[in-house]
C-alpha positions in Angstrom: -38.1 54.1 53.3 -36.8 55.8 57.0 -40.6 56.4 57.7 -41.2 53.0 57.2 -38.2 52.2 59.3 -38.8 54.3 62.0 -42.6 52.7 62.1 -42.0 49.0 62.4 -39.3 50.3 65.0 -42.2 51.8 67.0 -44.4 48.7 66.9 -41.3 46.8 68.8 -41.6 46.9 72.6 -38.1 47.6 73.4 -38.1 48.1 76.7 -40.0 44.5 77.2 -37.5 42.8 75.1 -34.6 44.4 77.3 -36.5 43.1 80.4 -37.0 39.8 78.7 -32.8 39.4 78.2 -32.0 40.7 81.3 -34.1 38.0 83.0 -33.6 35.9 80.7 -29.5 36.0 81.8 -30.6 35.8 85.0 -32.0 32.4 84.4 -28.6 31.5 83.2 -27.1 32.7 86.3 -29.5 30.2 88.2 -28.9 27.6 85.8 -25.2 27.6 86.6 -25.3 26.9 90.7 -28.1 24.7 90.2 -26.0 22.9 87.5 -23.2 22.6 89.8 -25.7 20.8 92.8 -26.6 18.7 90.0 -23.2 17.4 89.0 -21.8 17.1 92.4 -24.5 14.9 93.5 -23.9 12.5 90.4 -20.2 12.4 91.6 -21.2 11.4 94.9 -23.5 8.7 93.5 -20.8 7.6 90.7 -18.1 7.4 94.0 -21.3 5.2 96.3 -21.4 2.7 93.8 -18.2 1.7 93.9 -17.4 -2.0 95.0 -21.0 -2.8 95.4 -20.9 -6.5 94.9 -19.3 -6.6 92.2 -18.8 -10.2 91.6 -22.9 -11.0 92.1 -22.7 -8.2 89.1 -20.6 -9.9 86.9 -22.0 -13.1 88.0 -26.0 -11.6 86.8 -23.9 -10.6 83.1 -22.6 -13.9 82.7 -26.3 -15.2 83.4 -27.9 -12.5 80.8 -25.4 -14.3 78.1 -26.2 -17.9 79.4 -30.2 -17.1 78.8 -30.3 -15.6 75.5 -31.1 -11.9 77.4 -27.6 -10.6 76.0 -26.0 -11.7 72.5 -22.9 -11.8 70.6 -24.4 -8.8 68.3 -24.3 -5.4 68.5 -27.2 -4.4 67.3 -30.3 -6.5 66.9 -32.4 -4.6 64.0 -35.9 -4.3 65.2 -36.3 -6.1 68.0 -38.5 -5.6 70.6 -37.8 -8.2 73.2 -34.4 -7.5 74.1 -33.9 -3.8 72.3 -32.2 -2.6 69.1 -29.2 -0.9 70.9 -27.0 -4.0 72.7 -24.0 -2.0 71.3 -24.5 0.9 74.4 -26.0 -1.7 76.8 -22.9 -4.0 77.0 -20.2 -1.2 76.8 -22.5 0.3 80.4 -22.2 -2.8 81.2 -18.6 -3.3 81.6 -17.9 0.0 82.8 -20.4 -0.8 85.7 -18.4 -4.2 86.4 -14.5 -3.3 85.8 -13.2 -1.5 88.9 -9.7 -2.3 88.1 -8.6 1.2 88.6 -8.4 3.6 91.7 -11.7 4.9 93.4 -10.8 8.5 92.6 -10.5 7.9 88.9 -13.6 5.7 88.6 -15.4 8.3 90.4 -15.1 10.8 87.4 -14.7 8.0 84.1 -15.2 4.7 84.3 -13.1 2.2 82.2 -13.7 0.1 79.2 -12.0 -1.0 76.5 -12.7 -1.6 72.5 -12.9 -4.8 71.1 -10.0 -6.8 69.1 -10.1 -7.6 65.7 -13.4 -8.9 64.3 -14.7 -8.9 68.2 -18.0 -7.0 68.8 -18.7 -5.1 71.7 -21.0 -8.0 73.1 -18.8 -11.0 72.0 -15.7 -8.9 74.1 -18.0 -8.5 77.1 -19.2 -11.9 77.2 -15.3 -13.4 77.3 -14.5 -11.0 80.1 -17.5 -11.9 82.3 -16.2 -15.8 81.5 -12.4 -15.2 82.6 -11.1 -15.0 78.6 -8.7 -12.9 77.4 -9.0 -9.1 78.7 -8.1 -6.2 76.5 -6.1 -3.2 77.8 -9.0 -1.4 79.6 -8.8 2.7 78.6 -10.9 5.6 80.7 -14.2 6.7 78.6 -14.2 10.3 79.3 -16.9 11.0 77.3 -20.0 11.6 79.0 -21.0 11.9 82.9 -22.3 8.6 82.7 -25.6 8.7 85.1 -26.4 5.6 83.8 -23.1 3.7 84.1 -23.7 4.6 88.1 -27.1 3.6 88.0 -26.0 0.5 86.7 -23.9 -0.1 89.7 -26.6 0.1 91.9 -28.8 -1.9 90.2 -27.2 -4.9 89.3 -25.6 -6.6 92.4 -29.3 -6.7 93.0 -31.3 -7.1 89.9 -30.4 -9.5 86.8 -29.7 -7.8 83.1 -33.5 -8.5 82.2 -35.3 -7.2 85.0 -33.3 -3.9 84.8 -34.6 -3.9 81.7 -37.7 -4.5 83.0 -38.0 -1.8 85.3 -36.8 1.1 82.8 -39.4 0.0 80.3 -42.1 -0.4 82.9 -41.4 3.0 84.2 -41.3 4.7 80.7 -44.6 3.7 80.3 -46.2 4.7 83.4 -45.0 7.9 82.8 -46.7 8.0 79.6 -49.9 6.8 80.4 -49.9 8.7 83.9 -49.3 11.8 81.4 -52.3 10.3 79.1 -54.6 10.5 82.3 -53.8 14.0 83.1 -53.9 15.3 79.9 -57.6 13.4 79.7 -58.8 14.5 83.0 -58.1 17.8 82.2 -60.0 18.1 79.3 -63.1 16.7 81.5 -62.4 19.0 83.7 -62.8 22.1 81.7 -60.5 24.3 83.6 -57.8 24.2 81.1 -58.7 22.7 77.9 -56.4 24.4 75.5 -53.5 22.9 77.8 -55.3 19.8 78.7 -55.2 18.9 74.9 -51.5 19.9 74.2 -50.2 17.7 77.0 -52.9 14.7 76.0 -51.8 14.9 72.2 -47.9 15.1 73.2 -48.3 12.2 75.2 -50.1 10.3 72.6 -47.3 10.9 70.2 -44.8 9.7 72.5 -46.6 6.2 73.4 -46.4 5.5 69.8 -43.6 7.3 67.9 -40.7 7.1 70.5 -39.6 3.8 69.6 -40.3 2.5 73.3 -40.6 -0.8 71.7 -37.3 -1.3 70.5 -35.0 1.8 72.9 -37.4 1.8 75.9 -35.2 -1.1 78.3 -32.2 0.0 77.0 -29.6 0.5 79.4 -28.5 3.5 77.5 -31.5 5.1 76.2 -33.8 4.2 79.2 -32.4 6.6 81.7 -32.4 9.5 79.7 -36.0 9.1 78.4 -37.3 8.8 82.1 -35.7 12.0 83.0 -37.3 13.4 79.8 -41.1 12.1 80.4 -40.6 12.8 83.9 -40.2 15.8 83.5 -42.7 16.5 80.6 -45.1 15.0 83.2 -44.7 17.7 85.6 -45.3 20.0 83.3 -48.5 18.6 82.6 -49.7 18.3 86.0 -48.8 22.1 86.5 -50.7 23.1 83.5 -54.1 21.6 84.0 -53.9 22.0 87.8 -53.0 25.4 89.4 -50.0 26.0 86.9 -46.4 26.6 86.8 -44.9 29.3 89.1 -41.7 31.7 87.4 -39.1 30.6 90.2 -40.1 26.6 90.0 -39.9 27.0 86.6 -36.7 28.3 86.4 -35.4 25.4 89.1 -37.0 22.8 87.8 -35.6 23.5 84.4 -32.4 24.1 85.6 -32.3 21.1 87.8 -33.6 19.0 84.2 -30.8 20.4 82.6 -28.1 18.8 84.8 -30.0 15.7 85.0 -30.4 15.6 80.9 -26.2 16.3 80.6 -25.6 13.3 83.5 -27.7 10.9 81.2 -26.9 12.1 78.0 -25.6 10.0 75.6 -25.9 11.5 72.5 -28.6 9.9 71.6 -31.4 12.9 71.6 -31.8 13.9 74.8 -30.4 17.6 74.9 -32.2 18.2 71.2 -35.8 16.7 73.0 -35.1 18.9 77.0 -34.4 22.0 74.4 -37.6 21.4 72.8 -39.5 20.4 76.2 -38.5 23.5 77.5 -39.4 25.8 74.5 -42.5 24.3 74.1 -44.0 22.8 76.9 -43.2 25.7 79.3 -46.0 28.0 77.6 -48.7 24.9 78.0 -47.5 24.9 81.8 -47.8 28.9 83.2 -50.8 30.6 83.4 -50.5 34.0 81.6 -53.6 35.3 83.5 -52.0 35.1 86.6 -48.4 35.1 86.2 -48.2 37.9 83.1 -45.7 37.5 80.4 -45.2 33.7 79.2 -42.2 34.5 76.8 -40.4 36.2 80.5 -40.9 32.4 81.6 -39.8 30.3 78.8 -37.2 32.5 77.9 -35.9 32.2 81.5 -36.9 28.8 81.7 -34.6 27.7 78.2 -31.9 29.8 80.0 -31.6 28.0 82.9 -31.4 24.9 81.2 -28.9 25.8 79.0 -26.7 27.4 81.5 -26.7 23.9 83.8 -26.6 21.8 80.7 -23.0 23.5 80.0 -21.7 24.2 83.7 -22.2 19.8 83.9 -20.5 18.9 80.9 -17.8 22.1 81.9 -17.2 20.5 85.0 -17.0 17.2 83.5 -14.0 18.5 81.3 -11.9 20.3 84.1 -12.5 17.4 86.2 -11.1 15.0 83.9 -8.7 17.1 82.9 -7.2 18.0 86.5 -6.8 14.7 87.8 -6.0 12.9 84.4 -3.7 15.5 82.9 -4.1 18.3 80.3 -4.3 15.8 77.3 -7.1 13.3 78.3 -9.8 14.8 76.6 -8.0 14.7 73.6 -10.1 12.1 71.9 -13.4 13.4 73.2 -12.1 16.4 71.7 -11.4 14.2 68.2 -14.7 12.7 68.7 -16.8 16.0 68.6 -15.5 17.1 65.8 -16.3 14.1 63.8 -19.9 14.0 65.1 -20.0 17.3 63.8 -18.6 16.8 60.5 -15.7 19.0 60.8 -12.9 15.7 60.8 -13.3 13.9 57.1 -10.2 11.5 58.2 -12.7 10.0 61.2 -15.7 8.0 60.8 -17.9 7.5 58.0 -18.1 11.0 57.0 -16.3 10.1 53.4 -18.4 7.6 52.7 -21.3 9.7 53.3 -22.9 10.7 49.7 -26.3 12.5 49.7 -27.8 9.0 48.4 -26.5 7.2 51.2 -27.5 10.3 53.4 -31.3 9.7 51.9 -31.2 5.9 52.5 -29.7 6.0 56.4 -32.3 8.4 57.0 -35.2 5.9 55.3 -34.0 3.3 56.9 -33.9 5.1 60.5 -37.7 5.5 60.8 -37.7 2.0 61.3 -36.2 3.0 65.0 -39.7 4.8 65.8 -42.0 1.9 64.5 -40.7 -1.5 63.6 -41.1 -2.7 59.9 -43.4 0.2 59.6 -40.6 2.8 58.2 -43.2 3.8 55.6 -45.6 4.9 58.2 -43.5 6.6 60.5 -42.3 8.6 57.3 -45.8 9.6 56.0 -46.8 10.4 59.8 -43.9 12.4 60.3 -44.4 14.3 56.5 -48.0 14.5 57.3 -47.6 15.9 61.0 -44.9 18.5 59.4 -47.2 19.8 56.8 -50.8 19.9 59.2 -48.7 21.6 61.5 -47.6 24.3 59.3 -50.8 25.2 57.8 -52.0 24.9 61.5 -49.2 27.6 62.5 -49.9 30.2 59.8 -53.8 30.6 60.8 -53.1 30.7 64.4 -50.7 33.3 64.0 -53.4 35.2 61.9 -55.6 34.4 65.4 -55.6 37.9 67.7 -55.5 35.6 71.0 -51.9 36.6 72.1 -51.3 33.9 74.4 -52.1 31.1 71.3 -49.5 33.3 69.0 -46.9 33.0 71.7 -47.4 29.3 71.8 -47.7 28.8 68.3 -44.0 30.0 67.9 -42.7 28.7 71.4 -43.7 25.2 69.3 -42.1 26.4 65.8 -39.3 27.3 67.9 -38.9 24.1 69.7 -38.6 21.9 66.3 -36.5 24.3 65.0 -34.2 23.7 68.6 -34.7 20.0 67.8 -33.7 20.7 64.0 -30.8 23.2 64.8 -28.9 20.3 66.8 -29.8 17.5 64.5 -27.8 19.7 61.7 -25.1 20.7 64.2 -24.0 17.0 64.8 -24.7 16.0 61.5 -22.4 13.4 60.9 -23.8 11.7 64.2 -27.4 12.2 63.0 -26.9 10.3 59.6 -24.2 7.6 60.7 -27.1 7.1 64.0 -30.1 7.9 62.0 -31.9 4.9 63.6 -32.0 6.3 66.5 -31.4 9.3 66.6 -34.7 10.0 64.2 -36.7 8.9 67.4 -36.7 12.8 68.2 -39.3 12.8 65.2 -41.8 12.5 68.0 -41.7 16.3 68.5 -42.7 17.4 65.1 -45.0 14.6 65.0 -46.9 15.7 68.5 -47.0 19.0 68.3 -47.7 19.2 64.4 -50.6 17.2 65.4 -51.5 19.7 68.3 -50.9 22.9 66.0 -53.5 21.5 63.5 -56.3 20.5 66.5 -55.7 24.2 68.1 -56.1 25.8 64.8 -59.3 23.5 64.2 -60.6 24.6 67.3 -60.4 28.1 66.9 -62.2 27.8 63.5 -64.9 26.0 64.5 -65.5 28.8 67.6 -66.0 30.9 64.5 -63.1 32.9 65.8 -61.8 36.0 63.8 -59.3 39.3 64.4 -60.3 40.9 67.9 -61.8 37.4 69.1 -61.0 34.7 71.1 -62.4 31.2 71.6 -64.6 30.4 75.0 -63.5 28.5 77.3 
């Protein structure tokens, strides 16, 4: 028994791993500086959009309502013209248009208030934008509401539908821009194996994101730019001269802050974890720039570090100018999401049947009265991407092993934070199931790799051309 110990103690590099935590906490201390940068400059936006026009704003809401572009309802099941989520798009909404509160608080929360009795969200929007009643606005501390301020920018100049417009628009360029580089690598040779990651991920994503129903969102729209963007510079930097270690680190860093300033719990830190995890090894050369576990490790670090030094600063912000107690509720509120609060929310109601059906019915969020099919695809992906995993690992090519479990690793990121915020996962299931894509793309690119390798004939002590 000690022999055996003392053996598969031999077999671990020790001094690598130490080098790989030291750097990897020196990514984190990069992460926290760049973080900062990041969530100053989204104060100094949120403070320039103040009093931009804000009665052509209001003026272009009360128009969206007049045309049919905004509704009454909350939520709109399915729809692809106008977007599921009107619940988030009307409370951005107001927050962008009611300044009635001092420049220095707006700066750090913006106001909104919660609708009376049987009132939606919508309906309570729509009577303040035509003079009704208004309720007692409150400060929604929650969040560092990027897209609130982007709001303000936009819509003294744009109306409600051709914000909407322009977010969905850009998604999509970014997707098939991503489709194209992933393609042209592969004709080009250079890089297949990371060619074919990239064009795979972004196939998944132009069909199991839900773009249809989330993509012009007002909430949802921001943060999945950010995302793609981001994901598309990756791509570029693996098929073309590849990823350097001190961009990486920046660039993940500087992803993180902008992921926390968009984030509305709605999948966005879950999907950056994973993007970083698993995209980093498809973007860094290992024959040039040595070690890619050094990089991702680094990489993950620094987005982790700025992800918490935004929403950090956020809470001693809020806190310093709006006293001690103000993030009480936020407080409340992340306990609930997390299922630690029983006396909050729905978690009560929430038996393991109607766990099963909220989760059924939330595939509908990623394909449209195809729940189904999104299901199967999802199982199906899962399963290929397993049995891809296990005969890659089996592989002797070390830089395909390393990548095999940087892409185990990222689903289990995505997974890990899914089951962390429970509550919020099952109550939101409909959209929050959209970060299905992951295990769907790269299942899908796990099973192709592991194809490819067996049909190169390749066994222990080889590797595949090319």
């Amino acid at each position: 028994m000690t022999m055996k110990m003392t053996t598969s103690m031999k077999t671990i590099d020790w001094r690598r791993f130490r080098t790989t935590v030291t750097r990897g906490l020196w990514g984190g201390a990069i992460g926290v500086p760049i973080g900062m940068v990041v969530f100053a400059l989204l104060m100094l936006a949120s403070y320039a959009s103040l009093g931009r026009d804000v009665s052509t704003a209001r003026a272009h809401v009360a128009e969206a309502f007049t045309a049919g572009i905004l509704q009454n309802e909350d939520y709109l099941r399915g729809n692809t013209d106008l977007g599921w989520h009107q619940y988030n798009d009307c409370l951005i909404l107001w927050q962008a248009i009611d300044q009635r509160a001092s420049t220095k608080a707006l700066t750090i929360s913006p106001i909104s208030a919660m609708p009376e009795g049987t009132q939606t969200r919508c309906g309570t929007l729509r009577a303040f934008v035509n003079g009704g009643t208004t309720p007692t606005p409150s400060f929604y501390h929650r969040y560092i509401h990027g897209h609130t301020t982007l709001i303000r920018f936009l819509l003294p100049n744009l109306s409600v539908e051709a914000i909407r417009n322009l977010y969905h628009t850009t998604l999509t360029l970014l997707i098939l821009v991503g489709l194209c580089v992933g393609m042209v690598g592969l004709v080009r040779r250079r890089h297949p194996t990371e060619a074919l990651f990239w064009t795979i991920l972004f196939v998944g994503f132009s069909r199991w994101f839900g773009l249809e129903t989330f993509g012009q969102s007002l909430g949802h729209g921001p943060a999945d730019i950010v995302l793609l963007a981001y994901l598309l510079f990756l791509a570029f930097m693996g098929t073309t001269r590849g990823l350097h270690r001190r961009t990486a680190l920046a660039t993940a860093a500087m992803f993180g802050g902008l992921t926390a300033g968009f984030e509305f719990l709605t999948g966005g830190i879950p999907l950056g974890m994973a993007a970083v995890i698993g995209g980093i090894p498809f973007a860094v050369h290992a024959e040039r720039e040595g070690n890619p576990a050094v990089f991702t490790f680094d990489a993950f670090a620094a987005f982790c570090a700025a992800v918490l030094t935004c929403l950090t600063a956020k809470v001693i912000l809020v806190m310093a100018v709006f006293g001690p107690g103000a993030m009480a509720d936020s407080a409340l509120q992340l306990r609930m999401r997390m299922g630690l609060d029983s006396s909050r929310g729905e978690t009560n109601d929430l038996g393991l049947m109607l766990m099963v059906k909220k989760l059924a019915k939330g595939l509908n969020g990623i394909a449209p009265g195809m729940s189904v099919m999104a299901g199967a695809v999802a199982l199906l992906a899962i399963v290929a991407g397993l049995w891809g995993a296990q005969r890659l690992l089996r592989t002797a090519d070390p830089a395909m092993r390393f990548r095999t479990i940087a892409l185990l690793a990222s689903n289990l990121a995505v997974a890990g934070m899914l089951t962390m915020f429970w509550q919020h996962t099952m109550i939101h299931a409909w959209f929050m199931e959209r970060t299905l894509v992951w295990p769907i793309a790269t299942g899908f690119a796990l099973f192709a790799f592991a194809c490819f390798y067996a049909s190169h004939g390749v066994r222990d002590g080889a590797r595949p051309a090319g």
